[in-house]
C-alpha positions in Angstrom: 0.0 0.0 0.0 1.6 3.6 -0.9 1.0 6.1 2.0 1.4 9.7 0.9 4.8 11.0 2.1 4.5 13.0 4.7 1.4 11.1 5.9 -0.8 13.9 6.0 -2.7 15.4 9.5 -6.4 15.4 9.1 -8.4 18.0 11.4 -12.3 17.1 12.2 -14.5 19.5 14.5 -13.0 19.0 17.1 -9.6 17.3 16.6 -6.2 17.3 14.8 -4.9 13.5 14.1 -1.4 14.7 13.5 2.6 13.1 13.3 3.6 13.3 16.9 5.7 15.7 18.3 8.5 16.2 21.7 5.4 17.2 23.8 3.5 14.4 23.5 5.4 12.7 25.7 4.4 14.9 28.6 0.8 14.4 27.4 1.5 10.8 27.8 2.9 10.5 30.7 0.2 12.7 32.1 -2.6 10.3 31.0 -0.5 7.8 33.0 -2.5 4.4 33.0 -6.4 4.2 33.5 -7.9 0.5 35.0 -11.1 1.1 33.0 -9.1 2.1 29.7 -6.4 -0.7 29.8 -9.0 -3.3 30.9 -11.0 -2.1 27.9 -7.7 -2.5 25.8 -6.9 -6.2 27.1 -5.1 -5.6 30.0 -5.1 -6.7 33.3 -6.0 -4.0 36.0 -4.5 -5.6 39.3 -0.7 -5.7 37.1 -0.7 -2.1 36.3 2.4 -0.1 37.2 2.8 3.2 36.5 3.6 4.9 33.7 7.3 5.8 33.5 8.7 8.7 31.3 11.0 5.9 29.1 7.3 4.6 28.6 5.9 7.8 27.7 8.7 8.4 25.1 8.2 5.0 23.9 4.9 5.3 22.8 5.5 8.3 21.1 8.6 6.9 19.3 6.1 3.8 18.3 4.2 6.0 16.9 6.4 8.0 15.1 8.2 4.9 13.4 4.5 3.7 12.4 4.0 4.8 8.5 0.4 5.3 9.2 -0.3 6.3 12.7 -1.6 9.8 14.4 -1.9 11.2 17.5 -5.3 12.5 18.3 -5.1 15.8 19.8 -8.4 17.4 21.5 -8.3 21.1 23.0 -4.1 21.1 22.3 -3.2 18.0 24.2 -2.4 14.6 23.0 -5.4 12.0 24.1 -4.5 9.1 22.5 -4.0 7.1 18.9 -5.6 5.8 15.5 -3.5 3.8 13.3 -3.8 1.5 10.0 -2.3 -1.5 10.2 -2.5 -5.2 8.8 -2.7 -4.0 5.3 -3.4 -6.6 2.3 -3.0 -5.1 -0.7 -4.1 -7.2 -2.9 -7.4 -7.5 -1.3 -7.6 -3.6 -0.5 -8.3 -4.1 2.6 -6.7 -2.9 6.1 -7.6 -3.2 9.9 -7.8 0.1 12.5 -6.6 0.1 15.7 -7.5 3.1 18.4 -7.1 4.1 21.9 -8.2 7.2 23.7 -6.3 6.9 27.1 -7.6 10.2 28.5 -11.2 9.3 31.2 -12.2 12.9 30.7 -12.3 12.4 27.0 -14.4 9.1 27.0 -18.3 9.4 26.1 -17.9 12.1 24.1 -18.2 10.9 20.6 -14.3 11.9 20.1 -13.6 8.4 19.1 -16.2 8.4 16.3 -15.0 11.3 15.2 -11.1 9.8 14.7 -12.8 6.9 13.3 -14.8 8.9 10.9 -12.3 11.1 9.7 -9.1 8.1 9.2 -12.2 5.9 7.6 -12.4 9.0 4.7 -8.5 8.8 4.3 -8.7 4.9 4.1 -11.0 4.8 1.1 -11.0 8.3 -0.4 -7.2 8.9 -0.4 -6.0 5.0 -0.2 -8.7 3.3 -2.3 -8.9 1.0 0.4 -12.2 -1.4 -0.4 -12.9 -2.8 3.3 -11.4 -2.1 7.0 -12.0 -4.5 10.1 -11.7 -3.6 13.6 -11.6 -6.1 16.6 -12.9 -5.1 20.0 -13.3 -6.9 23.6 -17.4 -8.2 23.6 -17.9 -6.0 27.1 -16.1 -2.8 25.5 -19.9 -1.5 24.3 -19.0 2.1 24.4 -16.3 1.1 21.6 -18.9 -1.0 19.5 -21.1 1.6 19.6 -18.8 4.1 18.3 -18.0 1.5 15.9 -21.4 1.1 14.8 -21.9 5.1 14.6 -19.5 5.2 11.7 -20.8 2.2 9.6 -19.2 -0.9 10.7 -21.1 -4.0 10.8 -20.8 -7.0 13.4 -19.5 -9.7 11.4 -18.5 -12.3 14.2 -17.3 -13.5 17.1 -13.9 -14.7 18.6 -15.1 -16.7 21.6 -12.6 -16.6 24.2 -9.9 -15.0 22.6 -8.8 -12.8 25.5 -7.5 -14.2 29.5 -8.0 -10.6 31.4 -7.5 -10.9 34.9 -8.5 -14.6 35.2 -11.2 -14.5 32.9 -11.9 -15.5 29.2 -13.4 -12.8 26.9 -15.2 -12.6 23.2 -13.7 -10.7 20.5 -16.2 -9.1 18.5 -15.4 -8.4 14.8 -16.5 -5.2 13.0 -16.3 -4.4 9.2 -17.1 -1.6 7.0 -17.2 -1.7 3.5 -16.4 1.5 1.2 -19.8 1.8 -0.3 -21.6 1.2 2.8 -19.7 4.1 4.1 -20.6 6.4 0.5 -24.4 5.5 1.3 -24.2 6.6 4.7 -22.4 10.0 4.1 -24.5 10.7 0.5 -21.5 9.7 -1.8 -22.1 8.8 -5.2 -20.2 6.1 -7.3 -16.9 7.6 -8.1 -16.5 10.5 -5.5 -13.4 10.9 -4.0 -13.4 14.1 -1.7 -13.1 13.6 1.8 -16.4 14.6 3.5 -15.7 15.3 7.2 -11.9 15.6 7.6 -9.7 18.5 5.8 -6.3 17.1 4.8 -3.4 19.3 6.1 0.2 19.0 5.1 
């Protein structure tokens, strides 16, 4: 798959999904490490240390050395990340991954808004034909967020997860590119992102 070089930041009404930068890293640590977030995300609450500022810089390296990753940024301050990843090209196809690690910015729709706006870029800008998304079965808020943009439910991974003793479902979204033109008025053959204003 051929990313546009520099990977371009995409602003939304409320956001900037942007390359990181050196004060993200104080964002991060910041954020430290929510029990209700990381159990959302797989992990288990009872093993959580804190976050150290090696940590912090870590993530935003990962990040960085990711060819298609942003930082979400809300109100000037880093909140989390959306990524593409697990392309296959000949099948046009791709998988996104998010977290929001800030409490305060949970319930807010900010999440459908990321997910909105990287969904444009995927088949607008990338041509992409399908993206998949997998999410913990008790994660609702996440599904529905999921479900605001256009994905679909298209299975279940039973007892895929071990968190903190016990075994969890995967659920399995999809979203095809023309379900997505229907929902947003799109005619065959329009290519102009909708929602999300490409920057440089």
């Amino acid at each position: 798959m051929i990313l546009p070089s520099p990977l371009p930041s995409l602003r939304t009404q409320r956001l900037v999904l942007r390359r990181p930068l050196p004060s993200d890293i104080a964002d991060r640590l910041a954020l430290g490490r929510d029990p209700e977030i990381y159990r959302y995300l797989g992990a288990d609450p009872r093993k959580l240390s804190p976050l150290t500022d090696e940590q912090a810089k870590a993530w935003v390296e990962n990040i960085a050395s990711h060819p298609a990753a942003w930082v979400i940024e809300h109100q000037g301050r880093a909140i989390g990340e959306i990524l593409i990843d697990n392309f296959v090209e000949a099948d046009r196809r791709a998988g996104l991954i998010i977290g929001i690690l800030d409490p305060a910015a949970l319930g807010k729709g900010l999440g459908t808004e990321a997910i909105r706006a990287v969904a444009e870029f995927c088949f607008d800008v990338l041509a992409l034909h399908k993206l998949s998304m997998r999410v913990l079965s008790f994660n609702t808020r996440a599904i529905r967020a999921y479900e605001r943009v256009g994905f679909v439910r298209e299975g279940i991974e039973r007892e895929s997860a071990l968190i903190a003793g016990d075994w969890h479902d995967d659920v399995i979204v999809g979203l095809l590119k023309r379900e997505f033109d229907a929902l947003r008025g799109h005619t065959k053959g329009s290519g102009e992102l909708a929602g999300a204003q490409l920057r440089s």
